[in-house]
N, C-alpha and C positions, 0 to 999 in steps of 0.2 A: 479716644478722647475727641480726634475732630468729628469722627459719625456721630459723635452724643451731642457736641456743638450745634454740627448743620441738622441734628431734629428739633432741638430748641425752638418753639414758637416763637415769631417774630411778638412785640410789642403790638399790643392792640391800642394805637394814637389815639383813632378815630372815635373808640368808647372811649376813653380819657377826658376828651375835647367835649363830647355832648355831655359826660358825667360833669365835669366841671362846670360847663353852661349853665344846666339844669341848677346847679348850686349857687351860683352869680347868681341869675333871676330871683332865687330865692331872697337871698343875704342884699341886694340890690333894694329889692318891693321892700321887704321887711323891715329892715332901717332906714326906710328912705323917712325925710319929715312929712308929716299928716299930709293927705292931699286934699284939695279942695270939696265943695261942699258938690253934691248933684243936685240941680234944680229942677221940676216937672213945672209943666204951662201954669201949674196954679197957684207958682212961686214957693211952693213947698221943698224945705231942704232936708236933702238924704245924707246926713252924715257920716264918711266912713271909717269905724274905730279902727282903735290896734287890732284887735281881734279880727278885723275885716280886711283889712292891708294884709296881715297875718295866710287869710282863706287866700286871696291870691297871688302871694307869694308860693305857698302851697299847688297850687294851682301849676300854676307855671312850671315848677320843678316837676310834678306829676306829666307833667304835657308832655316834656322835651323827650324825660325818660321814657315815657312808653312811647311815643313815637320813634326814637331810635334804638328801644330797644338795649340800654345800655346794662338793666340787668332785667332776671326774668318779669313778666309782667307781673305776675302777682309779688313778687317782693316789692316793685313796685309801690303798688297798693299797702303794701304793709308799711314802708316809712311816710303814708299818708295819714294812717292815724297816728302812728310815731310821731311824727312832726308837729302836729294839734296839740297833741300832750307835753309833750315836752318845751315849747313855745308859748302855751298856753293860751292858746287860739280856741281850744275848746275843754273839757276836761275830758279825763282816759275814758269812763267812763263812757260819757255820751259820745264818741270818738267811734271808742269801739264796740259801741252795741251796733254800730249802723251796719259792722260787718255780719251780722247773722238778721238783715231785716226781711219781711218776705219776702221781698222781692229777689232778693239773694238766693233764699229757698225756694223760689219757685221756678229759679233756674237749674238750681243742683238737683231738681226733680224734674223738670224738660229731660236734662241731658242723661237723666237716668231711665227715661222712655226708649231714648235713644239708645242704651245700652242692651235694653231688652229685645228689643226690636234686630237687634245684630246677634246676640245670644241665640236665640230660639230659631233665626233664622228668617223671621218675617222679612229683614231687611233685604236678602238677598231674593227671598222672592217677589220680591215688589219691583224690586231693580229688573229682573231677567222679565217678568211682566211689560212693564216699559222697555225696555229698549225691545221685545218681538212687535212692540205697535210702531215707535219710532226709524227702525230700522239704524243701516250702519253710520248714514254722515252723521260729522259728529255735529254741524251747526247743527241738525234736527234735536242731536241728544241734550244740547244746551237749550232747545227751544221746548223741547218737551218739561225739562227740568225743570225754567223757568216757570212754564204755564201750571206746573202740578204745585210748585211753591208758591205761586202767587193764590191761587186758588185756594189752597190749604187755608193760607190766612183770613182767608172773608168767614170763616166759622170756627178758627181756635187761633187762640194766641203766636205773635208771631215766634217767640221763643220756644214754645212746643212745636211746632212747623218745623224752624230752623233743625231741633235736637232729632227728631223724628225724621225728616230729610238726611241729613250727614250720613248714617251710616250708609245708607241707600246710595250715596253719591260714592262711599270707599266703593260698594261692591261693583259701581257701575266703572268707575277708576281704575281697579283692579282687573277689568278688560282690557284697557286701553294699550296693555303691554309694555312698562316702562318701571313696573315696578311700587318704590315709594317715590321715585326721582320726582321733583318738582318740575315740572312742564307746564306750556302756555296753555292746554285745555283743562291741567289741573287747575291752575289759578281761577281760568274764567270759569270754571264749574262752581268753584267752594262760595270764591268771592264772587261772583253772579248771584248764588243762592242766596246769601245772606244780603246783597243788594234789591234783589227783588222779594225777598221776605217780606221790606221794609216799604215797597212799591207796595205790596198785594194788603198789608195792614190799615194803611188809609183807609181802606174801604166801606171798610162796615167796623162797628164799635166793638165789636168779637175780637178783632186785631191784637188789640194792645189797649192798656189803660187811658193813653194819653187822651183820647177824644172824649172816655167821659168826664175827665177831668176839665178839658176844656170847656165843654158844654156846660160843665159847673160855673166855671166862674162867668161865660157869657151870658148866664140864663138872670144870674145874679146882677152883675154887670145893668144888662142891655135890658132885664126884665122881658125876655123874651126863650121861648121854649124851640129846640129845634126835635124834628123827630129822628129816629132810628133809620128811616126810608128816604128821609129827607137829605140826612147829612151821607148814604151813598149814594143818592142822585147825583150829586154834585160831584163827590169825593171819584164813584166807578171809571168815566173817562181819563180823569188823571194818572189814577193809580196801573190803568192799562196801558196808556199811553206811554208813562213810562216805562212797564214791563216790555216791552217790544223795542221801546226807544234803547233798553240796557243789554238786550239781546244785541241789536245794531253793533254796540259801544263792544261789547263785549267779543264781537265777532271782529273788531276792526284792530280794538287793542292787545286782545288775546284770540288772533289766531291759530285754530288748533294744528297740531303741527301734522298729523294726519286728518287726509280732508274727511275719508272715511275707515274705519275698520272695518274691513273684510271678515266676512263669515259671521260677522256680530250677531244676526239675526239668528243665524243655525245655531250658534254658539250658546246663547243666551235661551233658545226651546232644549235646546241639547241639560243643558245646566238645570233650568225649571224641571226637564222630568224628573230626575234627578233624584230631586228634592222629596217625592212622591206625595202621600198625601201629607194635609196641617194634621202637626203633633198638637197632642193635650196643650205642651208648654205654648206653641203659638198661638192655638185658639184660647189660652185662657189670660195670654197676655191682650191680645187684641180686644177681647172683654173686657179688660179693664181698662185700660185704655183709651177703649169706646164709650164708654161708662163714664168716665171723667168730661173726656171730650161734652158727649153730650151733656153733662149739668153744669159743665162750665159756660159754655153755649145756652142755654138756656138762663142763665141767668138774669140775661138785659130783660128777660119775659114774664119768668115767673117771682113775684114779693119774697116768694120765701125761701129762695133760692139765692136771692139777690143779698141778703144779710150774713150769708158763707162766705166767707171769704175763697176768693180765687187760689189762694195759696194751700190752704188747707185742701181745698177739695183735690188739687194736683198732688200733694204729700200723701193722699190715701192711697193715689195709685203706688207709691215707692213701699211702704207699708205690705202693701198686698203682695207685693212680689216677691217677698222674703217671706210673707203669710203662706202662698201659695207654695215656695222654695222652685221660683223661677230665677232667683240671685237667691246668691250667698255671700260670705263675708270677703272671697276673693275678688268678688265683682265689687264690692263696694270702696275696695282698695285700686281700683283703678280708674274710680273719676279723676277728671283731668282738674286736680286742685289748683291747679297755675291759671286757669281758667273761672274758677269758683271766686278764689282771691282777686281777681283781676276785677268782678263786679262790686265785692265786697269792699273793694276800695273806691270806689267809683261812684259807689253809694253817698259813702262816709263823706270826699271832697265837695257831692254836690247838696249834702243836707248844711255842711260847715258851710259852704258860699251863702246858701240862703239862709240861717238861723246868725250869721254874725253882720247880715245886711250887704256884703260885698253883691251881691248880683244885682238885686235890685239896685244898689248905686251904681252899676255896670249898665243895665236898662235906662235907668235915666238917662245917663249920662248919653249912651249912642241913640235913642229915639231922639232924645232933645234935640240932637243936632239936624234934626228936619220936620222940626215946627215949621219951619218956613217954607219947606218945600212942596212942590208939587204933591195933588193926593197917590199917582202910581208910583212914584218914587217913594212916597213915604209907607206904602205897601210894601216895595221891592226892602227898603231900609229892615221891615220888621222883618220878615222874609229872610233876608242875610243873618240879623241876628239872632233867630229862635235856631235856622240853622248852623251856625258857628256854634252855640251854645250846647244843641243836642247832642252836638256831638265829644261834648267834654263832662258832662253831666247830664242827669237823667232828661230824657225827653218829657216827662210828669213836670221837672221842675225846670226846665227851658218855658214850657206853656207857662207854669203858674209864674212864672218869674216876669215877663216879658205882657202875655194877654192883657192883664189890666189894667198896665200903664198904658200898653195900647186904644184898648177900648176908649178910655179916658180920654186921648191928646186926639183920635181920631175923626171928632166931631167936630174939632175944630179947621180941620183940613178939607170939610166935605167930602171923608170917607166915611161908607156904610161899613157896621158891623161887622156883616156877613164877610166881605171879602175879606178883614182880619183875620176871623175866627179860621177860614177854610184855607187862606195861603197858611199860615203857622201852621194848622193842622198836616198840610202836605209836605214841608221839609225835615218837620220834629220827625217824621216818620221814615227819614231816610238821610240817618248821619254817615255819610262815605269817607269822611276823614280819619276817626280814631275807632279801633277796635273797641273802647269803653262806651262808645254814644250807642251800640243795640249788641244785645244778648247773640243776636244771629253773627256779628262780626264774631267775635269772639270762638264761637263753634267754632265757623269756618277757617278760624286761625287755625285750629287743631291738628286740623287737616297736613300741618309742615308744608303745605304748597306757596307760602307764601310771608315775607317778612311785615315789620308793623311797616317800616319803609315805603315799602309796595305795597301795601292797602293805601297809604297816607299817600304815594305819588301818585296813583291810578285813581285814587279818589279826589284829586282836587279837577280834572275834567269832568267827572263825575257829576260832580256837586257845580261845577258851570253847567250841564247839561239840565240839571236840576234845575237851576235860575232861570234859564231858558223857557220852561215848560211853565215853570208859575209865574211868567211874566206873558205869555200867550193865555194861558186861563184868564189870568185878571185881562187882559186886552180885550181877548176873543171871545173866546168858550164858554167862559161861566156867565157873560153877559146875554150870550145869543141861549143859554142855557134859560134866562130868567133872573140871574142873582143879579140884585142891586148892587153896585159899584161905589158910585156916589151919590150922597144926600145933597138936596137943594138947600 
């Protein structure tokens, strides 16, 4: 009887404490009385309903929870459309359609490249590849890592990057000789990876959606067109500068606990022969694969390519692999649905904040508070908020939520366009607080190297180091670059 007592798990306080928090903020926002009106410079009032009280209250209890983690993330996600419906914040319906949007699917078909890619074995030969160039220290193995993911992004989606990298990082992991055990060079490998995914996306409009989105409403906006070559001029120095800048961080906060593996290099030709030559299944995954890539890539180019949807075109590759019988139905029973769920909610919280008005009355309300201020400050102001934002909801609707009120209040400050459009564009592209603000966090969670905790504690220097860099661009860089700053 006492042996059955002392295996008895302690009490778990600590979830209790944030599960309840998470529910206060809820029942707190929600019945609180109406709050005030949001005013923009042109005296225009943003009203915000029940139903918008409602989106962040919502909100709030979605935060606490996934950041500590108090149950799995995607259940999470699940009492986030629950909550809508049954509060009546939105209907069941519109709720839950958002969990199967493409964007949704375009991730559960990333990470199913990523499964092919470790099936067939590609994965392991790309790894043992890399590391006989990189050799055994591991800051080079971080610094290789970095460079091949940041890269990746300037010509496919950072989300296909991210799912296509991971497996690559288990096999290179699986050197390291430690097992699954979470270690400080796993940490800074996963979570580096999905850090600098979101560095390397800035760059070119291949990345990620958010920059043509932007460029949508600035073109609209400011009546002004930017180009494809134009907007990585500007964006390339940033997006590298931090790549290396995260290498630094990453070296300083996660250092590896060996400086090098021994014999890595023999190890890793030893392993590649091994392998002997690409089977059918590798080369005809890589075909497909390649095949996607490319007309997804092409799209910013070609008219008629451009009317395909991105989502679709990546579903063809998951399609073909069961066409091919490179998966079967075992494989498809081990995507990481804790992961699938985790966006599908994430969706849902950030189309509810924008369809019941709460964001935009959130926009106003924090831009307004620096009508008066200085014009770098009132950069640095947007800059904070598109970044806090991305990171709780989509970076598509952080832009669309936040840009054209800016645009708007920014002519009155004697700030140019340009530097709006291009600082936003640079933090929407690198949320380091919450696994929900990029598809690449999320992957690298999978990894088990790391809680939401420590993403969310390692990522708030992170995200100063961030402010940093786009407060030297708008000063420095992008002036001596040629971009206008401020209007006379």
């Amino acid at each position: 009887m006492d042996a059955a007592k002392a295996e008895k798990p302690a009490f778990d306080w600590k979830r209790l404490v944030f599960m309840l928090l998470g529910v206060s903020l809820f029942t707190l926002v929600y019945f609180a009385p109406p709050w005030p009106d949001a005013i923009d410079p042109m005296g225009e009032h943003f009203v915000l309903s029940r139903e918008g009280k409602g989106a962040i209250a919502i909100f709030l209890l979605a935060g606490t929870w996934w950041v500590f983690e108090v149950v799995p993330i995607g259940v999470t996600s699940l009492a986030i459309g629950v909550l809508q419906a049954m509060f009546h914040v939105r209907d069941a319906k519109t709720a839950f359609k958002d969990f199967m949007d493409p964007s949704v699917l375009f991730i559960f078909a990333s990470i199913m490249i990523g499964l092919v890619f470790t099936k067939t074995g590609l994965t392991k030969r790309l790894a043992y590849k890399m590391l006989m160039v990189v050799g055994e220290k591991t800051s080079r193995i971080y610094l290789g890592v970095f460079i091949v993911t940041a890269a990746l992004t300037h010509i496919m989606a950072h989300t296909a990057v991210a799912a296509t990298i991971y497996p690559l990082l288990i096999a290179i992991y699986g050197l390291y000789g430690e097992g699954d055990k979470p270690t400080k060079f796993g940490k800074g490998l996963f979570m580096g990876m999905a850090f600098v995914a979101g560095a390397g996306s800035i760059v070119t409009l291949l990345g990620a959606a958010r920059g043509a989105v932007a460029l949508g409403f600035y073109t609209e906006i400011v009546n002004k067109d930017v180009s494809f070559f134009e907007l990585s001029y500007y964006m390339a120095p940033i997006g590298w500068i931090m790549v290396f800048l995260l290498w630094g961080f990453f070296m300083v906060f996660m250092k590896p606990e060996k400086d090098r593996i021994p014999g890595l290099r023999e190890k890793a030709s030893e392993l590649n022969s091994r392998l002997g030559g690409l089977t059918r299944q590798e080369i005809m995954a890589a075909v497909i694969v390649g095949g996607v890539i490319m007309l997804m890539s092409l799209r910013s180019f070609v008219p008629a390519l451009g009317a395909i949807d991105k989502t679709a075109l990546i579903l063809c590759s998951s399609i073909a692999f069961y066409v091919f019988k490179i998966l079967d139905l075992k494989d498809l029973e081990e995507i990481p649905w804790n992961i699938i769920l985790l966006f599908a909610g994430a969706m849902s919280i950030g189309f509810c904040l924008w369809e019941t008005g709460a964001a935009k009355w959130l926009a106003v309300n924090w831009l307004g508070m620096f009508e008066e201020a200085p014009g770098f400050l009132f950069i640095m102001g947007i800059a904070f908020f598109v970044m806090m934002m991305t990171n709780f909801i989509m970076n598509v609707a952080a832009i669309a939520i936040s840009l054209p009120v800016a645009l708007v209040i920014a002519p009155y400050l004697g700030v140019a366009p340009e530097v709006i459009l291009y600082s936003s564009l640079v933090v929407a592209g690198m949320p380091f607080l919450l696994l929900v603000g990029a598809a690449p966090n999320a992957i690298a969670y999978d990894s088990g190297q790391f809680t939401t905790g420590e993403f969310f504690g390692y990522g708030i220097p992170a995200s100063i180091l961030l402010m940093v860099v786009v407060a030297i661009a708008v000063a420095v860089i992008w002036p001596i670059m040629g971009m206008p700053i401020y209007v006379q």
